[in-house]
C-alpha positions in Angstrom: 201.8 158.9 -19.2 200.9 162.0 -17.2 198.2 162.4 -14.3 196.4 165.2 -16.8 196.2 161.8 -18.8 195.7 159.1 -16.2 191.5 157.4 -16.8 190.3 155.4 -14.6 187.5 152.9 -15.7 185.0 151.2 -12.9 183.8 148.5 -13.5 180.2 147.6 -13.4 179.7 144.9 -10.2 181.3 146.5 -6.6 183.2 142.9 -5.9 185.3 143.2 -9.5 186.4 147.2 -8.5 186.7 146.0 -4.9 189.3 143.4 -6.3 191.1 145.7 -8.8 191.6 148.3 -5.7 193.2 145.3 -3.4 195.9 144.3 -6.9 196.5 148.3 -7.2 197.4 148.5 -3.6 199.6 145.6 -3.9 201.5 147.3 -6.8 201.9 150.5 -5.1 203.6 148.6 -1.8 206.2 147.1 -4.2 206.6 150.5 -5.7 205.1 149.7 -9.4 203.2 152.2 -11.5 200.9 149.6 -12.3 199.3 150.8 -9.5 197.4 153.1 -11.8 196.4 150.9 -14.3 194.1 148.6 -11.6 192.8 151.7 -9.2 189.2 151.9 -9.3 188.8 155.6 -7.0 185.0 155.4 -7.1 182.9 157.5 -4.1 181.7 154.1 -3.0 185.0 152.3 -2.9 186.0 155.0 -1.1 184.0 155.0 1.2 183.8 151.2 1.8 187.7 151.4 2.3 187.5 154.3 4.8 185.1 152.3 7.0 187.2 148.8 6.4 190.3 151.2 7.2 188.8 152.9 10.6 187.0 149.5 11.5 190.3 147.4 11.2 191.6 150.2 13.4 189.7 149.8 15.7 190.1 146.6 16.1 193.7 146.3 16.5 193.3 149.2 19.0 190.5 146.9 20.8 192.8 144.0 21.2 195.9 146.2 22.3 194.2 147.8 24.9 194.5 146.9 28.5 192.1 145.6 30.1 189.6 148.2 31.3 190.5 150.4 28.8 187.8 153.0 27.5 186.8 154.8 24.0 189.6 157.3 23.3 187.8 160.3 21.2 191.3 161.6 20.4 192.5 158.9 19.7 189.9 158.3 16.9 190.6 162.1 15.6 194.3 161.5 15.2 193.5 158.1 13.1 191.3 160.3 10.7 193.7 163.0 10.1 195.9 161.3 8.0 193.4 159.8 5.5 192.3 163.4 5.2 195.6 165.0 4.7 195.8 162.1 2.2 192.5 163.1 0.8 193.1 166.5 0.0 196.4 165.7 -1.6 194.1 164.3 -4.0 191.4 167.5 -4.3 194.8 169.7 -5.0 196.5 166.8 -7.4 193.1 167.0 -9.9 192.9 170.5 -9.7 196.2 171.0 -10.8 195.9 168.6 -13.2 192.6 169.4 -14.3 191.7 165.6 -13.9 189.0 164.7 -11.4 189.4 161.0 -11.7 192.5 161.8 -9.3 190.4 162.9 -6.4 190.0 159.6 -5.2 193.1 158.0 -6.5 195.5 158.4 -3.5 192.8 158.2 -0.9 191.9 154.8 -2.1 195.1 153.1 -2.6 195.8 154.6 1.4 193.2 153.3 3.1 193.5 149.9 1.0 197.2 149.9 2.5 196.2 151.2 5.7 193.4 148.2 6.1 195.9 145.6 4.9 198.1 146.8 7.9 195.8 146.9 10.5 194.8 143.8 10.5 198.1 142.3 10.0 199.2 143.8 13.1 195.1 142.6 14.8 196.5 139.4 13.8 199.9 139.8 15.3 198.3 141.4 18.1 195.7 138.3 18.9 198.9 135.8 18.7 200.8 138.1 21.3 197.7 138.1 23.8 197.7 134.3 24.2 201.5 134.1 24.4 202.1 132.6 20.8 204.8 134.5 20.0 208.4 133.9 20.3 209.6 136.4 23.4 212.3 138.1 21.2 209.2 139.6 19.0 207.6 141.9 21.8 210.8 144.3 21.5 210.4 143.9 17.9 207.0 144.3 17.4 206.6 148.0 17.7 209.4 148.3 15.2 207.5 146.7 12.4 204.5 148.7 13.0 205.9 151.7 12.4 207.5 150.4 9.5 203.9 149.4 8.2 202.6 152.5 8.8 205.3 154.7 7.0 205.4 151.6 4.6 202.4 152.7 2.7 202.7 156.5 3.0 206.2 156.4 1.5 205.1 153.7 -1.7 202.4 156.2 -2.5 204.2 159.1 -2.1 206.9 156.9 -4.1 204.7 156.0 -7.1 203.3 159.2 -7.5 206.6 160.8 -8.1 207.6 158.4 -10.1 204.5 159.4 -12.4 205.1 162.9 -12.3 209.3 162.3 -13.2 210.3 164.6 -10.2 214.2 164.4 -10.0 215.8 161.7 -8.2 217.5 164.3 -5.7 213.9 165.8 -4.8 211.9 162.3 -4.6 214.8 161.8 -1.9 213.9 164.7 0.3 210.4 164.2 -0.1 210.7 160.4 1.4 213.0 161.6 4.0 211.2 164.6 5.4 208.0 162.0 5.1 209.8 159.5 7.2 210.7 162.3 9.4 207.6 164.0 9.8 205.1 160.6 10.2 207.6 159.1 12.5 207.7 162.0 15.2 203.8 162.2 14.7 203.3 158.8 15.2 205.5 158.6 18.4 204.1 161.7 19.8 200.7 160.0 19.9 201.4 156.6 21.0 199.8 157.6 24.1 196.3 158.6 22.2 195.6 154.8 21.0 191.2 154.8 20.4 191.2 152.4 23.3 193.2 153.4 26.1 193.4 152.9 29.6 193.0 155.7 31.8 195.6 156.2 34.4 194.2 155.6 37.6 196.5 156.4 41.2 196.8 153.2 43.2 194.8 153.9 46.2 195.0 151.8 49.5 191.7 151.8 51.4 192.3 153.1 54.9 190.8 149.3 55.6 193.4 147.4 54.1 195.7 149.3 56.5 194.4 148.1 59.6 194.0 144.7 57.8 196.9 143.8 56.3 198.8 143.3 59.9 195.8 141.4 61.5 196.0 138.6 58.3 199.2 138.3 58.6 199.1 137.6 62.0 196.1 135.0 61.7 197.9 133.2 59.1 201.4 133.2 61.1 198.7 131.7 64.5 197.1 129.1 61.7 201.5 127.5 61.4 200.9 124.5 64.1 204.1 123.2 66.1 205.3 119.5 64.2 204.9 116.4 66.0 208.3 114.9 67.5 209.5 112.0 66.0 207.8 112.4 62.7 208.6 114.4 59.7 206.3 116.9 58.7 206.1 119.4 55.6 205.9 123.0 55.7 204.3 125.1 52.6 205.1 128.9 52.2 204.4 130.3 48.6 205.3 134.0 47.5 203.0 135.7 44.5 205.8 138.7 44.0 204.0 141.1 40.9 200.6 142.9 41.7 199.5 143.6 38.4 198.9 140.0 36.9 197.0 137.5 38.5 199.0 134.7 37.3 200.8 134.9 40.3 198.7 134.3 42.7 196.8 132.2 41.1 199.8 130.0 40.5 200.6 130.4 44.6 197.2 129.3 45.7 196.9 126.3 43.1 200.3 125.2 44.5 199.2 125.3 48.1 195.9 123.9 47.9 197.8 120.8 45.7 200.6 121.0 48.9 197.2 121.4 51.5 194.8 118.3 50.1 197.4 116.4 48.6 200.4 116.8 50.6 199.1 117.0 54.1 200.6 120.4 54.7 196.9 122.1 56.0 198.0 123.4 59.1 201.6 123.6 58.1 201.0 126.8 55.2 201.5 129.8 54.3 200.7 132.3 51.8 202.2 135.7 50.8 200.1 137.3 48.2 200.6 140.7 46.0 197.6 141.2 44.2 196.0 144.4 43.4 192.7 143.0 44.6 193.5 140.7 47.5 194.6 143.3 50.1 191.7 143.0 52.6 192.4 139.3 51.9 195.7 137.8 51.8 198.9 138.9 53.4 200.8 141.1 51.2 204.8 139.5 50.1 207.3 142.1 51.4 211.0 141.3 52.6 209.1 142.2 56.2 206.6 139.7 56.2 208.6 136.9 54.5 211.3 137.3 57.2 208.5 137.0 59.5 207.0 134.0 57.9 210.1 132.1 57.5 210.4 132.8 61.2 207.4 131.4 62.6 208.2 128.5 60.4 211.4 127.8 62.0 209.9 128.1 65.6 206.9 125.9 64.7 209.3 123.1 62.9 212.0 120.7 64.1 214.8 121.6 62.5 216.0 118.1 62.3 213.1 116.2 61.1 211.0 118.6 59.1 211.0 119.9 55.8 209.9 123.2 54.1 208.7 123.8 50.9 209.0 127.3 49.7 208.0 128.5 46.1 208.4 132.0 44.7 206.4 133.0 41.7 206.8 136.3 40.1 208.7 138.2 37.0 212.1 138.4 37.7 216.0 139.3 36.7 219.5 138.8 37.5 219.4 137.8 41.5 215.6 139.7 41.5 212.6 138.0 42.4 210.0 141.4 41.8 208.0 142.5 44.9 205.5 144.7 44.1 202.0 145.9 45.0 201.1 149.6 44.0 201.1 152.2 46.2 203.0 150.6 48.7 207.1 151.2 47.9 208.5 147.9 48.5 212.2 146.4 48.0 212.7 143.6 45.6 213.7 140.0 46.9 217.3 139.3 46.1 218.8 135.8 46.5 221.3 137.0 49.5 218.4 138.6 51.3 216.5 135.7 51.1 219.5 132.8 51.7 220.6 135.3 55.0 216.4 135.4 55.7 216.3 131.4 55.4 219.8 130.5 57.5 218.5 133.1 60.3 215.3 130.9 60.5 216.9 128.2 61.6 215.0 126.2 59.1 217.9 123.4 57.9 216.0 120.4 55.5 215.0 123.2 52.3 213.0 122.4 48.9 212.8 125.9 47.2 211.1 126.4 43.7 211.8 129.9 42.1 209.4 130.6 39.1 210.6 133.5 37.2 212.9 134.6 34.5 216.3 134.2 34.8 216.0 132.8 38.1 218.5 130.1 37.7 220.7 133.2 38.8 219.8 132.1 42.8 221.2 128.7 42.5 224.9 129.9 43.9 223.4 131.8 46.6 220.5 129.3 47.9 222.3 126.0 47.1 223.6 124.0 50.3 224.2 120.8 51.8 220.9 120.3 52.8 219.0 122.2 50.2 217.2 121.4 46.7 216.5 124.2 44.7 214.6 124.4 41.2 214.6 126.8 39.1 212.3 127.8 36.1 214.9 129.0 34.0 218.9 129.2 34.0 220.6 132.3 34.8 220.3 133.9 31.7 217.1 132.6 30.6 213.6 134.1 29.9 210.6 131.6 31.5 207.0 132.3 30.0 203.3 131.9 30.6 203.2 135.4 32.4 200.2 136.8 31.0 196.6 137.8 31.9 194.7 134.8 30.9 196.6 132.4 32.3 196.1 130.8 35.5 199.6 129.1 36.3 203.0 130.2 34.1 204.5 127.2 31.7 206.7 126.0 34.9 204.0 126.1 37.1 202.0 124.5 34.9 204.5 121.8 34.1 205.8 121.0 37.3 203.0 121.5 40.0 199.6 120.5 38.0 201.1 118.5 35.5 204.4 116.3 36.9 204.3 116.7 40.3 200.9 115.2 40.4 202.0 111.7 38.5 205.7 111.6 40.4 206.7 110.3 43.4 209.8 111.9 43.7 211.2 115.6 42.4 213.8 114.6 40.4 211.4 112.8 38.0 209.0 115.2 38.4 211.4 117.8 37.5 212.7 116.1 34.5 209.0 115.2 33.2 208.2 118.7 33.8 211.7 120.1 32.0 210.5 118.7 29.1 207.1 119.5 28.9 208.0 123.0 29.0 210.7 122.6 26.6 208.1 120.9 23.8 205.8 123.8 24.3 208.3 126.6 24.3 209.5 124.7 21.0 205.8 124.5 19.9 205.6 128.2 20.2 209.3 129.5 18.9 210.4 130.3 22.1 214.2 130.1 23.3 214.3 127.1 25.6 214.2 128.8 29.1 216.2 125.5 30.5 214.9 124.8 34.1 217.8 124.0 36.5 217.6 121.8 39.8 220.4 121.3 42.0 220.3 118.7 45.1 223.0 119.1 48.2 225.1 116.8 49.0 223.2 115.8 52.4 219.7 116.4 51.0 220.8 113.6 48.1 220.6 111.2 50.8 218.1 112.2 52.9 215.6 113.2 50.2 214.3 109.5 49.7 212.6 109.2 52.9 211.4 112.4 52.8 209.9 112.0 49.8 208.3 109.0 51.0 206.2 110.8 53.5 205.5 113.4 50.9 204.6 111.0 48.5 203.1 107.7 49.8 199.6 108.4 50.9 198.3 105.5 50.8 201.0 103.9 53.7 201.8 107.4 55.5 205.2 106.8 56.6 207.1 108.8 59.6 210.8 109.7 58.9 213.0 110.5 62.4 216.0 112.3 62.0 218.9 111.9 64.4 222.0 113.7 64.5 225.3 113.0 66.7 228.7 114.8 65.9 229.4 112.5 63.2 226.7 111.5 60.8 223.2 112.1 60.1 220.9 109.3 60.8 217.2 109.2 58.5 214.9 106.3 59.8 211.9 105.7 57.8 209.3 104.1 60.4 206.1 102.7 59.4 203.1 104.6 61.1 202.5 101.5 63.2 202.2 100.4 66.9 203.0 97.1 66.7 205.6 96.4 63.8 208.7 99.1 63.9 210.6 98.0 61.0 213.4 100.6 60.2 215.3 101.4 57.5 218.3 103.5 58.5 220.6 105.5 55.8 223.8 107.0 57.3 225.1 110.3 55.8 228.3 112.3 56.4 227.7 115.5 57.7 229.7 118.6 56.3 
């Protein structure tokens, strides 16, 4: 049958056509004929479609967009050029055939496709903003929408040669120049989504620059000296990445835990990069880490006290990511920061790293007297970093979750492992595998630090001896009259 040939019947109610149109489109994407035998190309099923079409759009636009993002008016005009190209294929396809049912014919079955897409990929799109997406798909992802979208050109473009018997040879060259042509076009305005952000220069308010040195100095004057003879904690937390406020929202939540819970108020210290927290937080550079690890190790006794650092940012291969837009900062590497901790003079560590791959600071941070914990292993993705969370799946896991019905790290850390590992499972995730690695002296001596951490309701004080041959940890009762003690003797390296 020829187009001169092709009738189209509607049917009387809107739903039934409505219907037919959805089955036509559905034959056309598997590359059937039949396509023409369901089309309904009325003026109101077009027009219903090019509405669904632009509306669906919009949407997917909508939830794509970065927050603050605006109406694009270009962005709108170079969605509505194609169902018009499409359009007036079909004005010159009846002319030529002298068949006006085709007007509406290719229109139709485009914008049926084109709505179809859209909200697949709304739908896609909604799953990816809540993190329910396995993280391999995010490199994927832009893939398959530009296979969608040349997807439904190329079946039309498919079925209507098949209709009008062009030669195999020039149906090929068609379809390739098609691919071509909508593939440059639609990479060329990737950048003209209808929502879009607009760029905006970071700008540091000549405030924050007089600031930024005074916070850091009140919060390095708020470290108090420990008490001799008694163990105390130290807190310092480090919110590395700017741009999502997971970070430091994850930093704060850990310290106030560390402050109310922990006894540590008057003993912490936070590093913040937040795009918004400039006049109020210090900022996390190597410069004021250095300088906060410092003051720690002046303030603490290196025998008897303990610091608890957590880092909490994105991160690669031996990178922890410092950054905070439009100040030029270096990132934090894991020699940088084991030279910044050893020149401290800081000796009893706990250091949590929450990022990806961060397993790969293990080698460099582990020692005798040193736990570290990791949120991933060395080749590992971790996950939760996104806008609407408030701690990452680690964090979450391990500080608000484990930490809080533990008495000790190890269990906490195991309880937390799988936690994370059932969710990241839940969601189709690669396991990110969270390491932890205790040193050989801190194996012993972690008990009875722990103890003080831990038992609130009998606040015990641990002393720390040393002489040239063994470490000595004595847990002593916080009382006056009855000194029980419980020594544990460990070999120092």
């Amino acid at each position: 049958m020829s187009l001169t040939s092709l009738k189209t019947v509607s049917l009387q109610r809107f739903s039934l056509n409505f219907a037919a149109n959805i089955i036509a489109t559905l034959w056309m994407l598997v590359g059937s004929t039949r396509a023409f035998s369901w089309v309904k190309p009325t003026f109101v099923q077009f027009a219903v479609f090019a509405l669904l079409a632009l509306g669906s759009n919009v949407l997917f636009s909508w939830l794509a967009a970065e927050s603050g993002s605006i109406f694009n008016e270009q962005g709108l005009v170079s969605y509505l050029i194609w169902p018009m190209i499409i359009l007036l294929g079909g004005i010159i396809l009846a002319r030529r055939a002298s068949n006006q049912a085709l007007v509406f014919v290719p229109v139709v079955l485009w914008l049926v496709a084109d709505t179809l897409s859209a909200l697949l990929q709304s739908l896609v799109q909604f799953f990816g903003s809540y993190g329910w997406l396995p993280d391999w798909s995010y490199s994927f992802l832009p893939v398959l929408f530009l296979v969608l979208f040349l997807w439904q050109t190329l079946a039309l473009l498919w079925i209507f040669s098949r209709r009008l018997r062009i030669p195999w040879w020039e149906r090929i060259i068609v379809l390739v120049g098609a691919v071509a042509l909508l593939t440059i076009w639609q990479r060329n305005v990737a950048d003209q989504p209808i929502f879009k952000q607009i760029p905006v220069e970071p700008v540091l308010e000549e405030a924050a620059l007089y600031q930024q040195p005074r916070l850091l100095q009140q919060a390095l004057d708020s470290i108090d000296p420990s008490i001799d003879g008694k163990t105390d904690w130290y807190f310092m937390g480090v919110a590395g990445f700017s741009d999502q406020n997971v970070f430091r929202s994850e930093i704060n939540k850990v310290r106030e835990l560390f402050d109310v819970r922990f006894g540590t108020s008057g003993h912490s210290l936070s590093l913040i990069n937040n795009t918004y927290s400039w006049l109020d937080e210090p900022i996390a550079t190597k410069t004021s880490i250095l300088r906060g690890l410092k003051k720690i190790g002046q303030q603490m006794n290196a025998d008897e006290d303990v610091l608890f650092l957590t880092l909490s940012s994105h991160g690669n291969q031996d990178i922890v990511q410092l950054a905070n837009p439009p100040l030029a900062m270096d990132n934090l590497d894991a020699t940088w920061l084991r030279e910044a901790l050893d020149a401290s003079g800081i000796r009893w560590r706990v250091i949590v790293v929450s990022a990806c791959y961060s397993g790969s600071f293990i080698d460099e941070l582990a020692s005798p007297t040193t736990v570290v914990i990791t949120a991933s292993a060395a080749d590992k993705a971790s996950f939760g970093c996104t806008n609407t969370a408030e701690m990452t799946y680690f964090g979450q896991a391990f500080f608000a979750e484990s930490l809080r019905g533990n008495t000790s790290f190890e269990s906490a850390f195991k309880d937390a492992s799988i936690r994370v590992n059932e969710r990241e499972s839940a969601m189709g995730f690669e396991p990110s595998e969270p390491q932890m690695v205790i040193g050989s002296l801190m194996e012993t001596a972690l008990p009875a630090f722990e103890q003080v951490l831990f038992d609130k309701a009998r606040p015990s004080v641990a002393s720390i001896t040393n002489n040239a041959a063994s470490t000595t940890v004595n847990i002593l009762p916080d009382s006056a009259t009855n000194l029980s003690v419980d020594e544990v003797e460990i070999a120092t390296e």
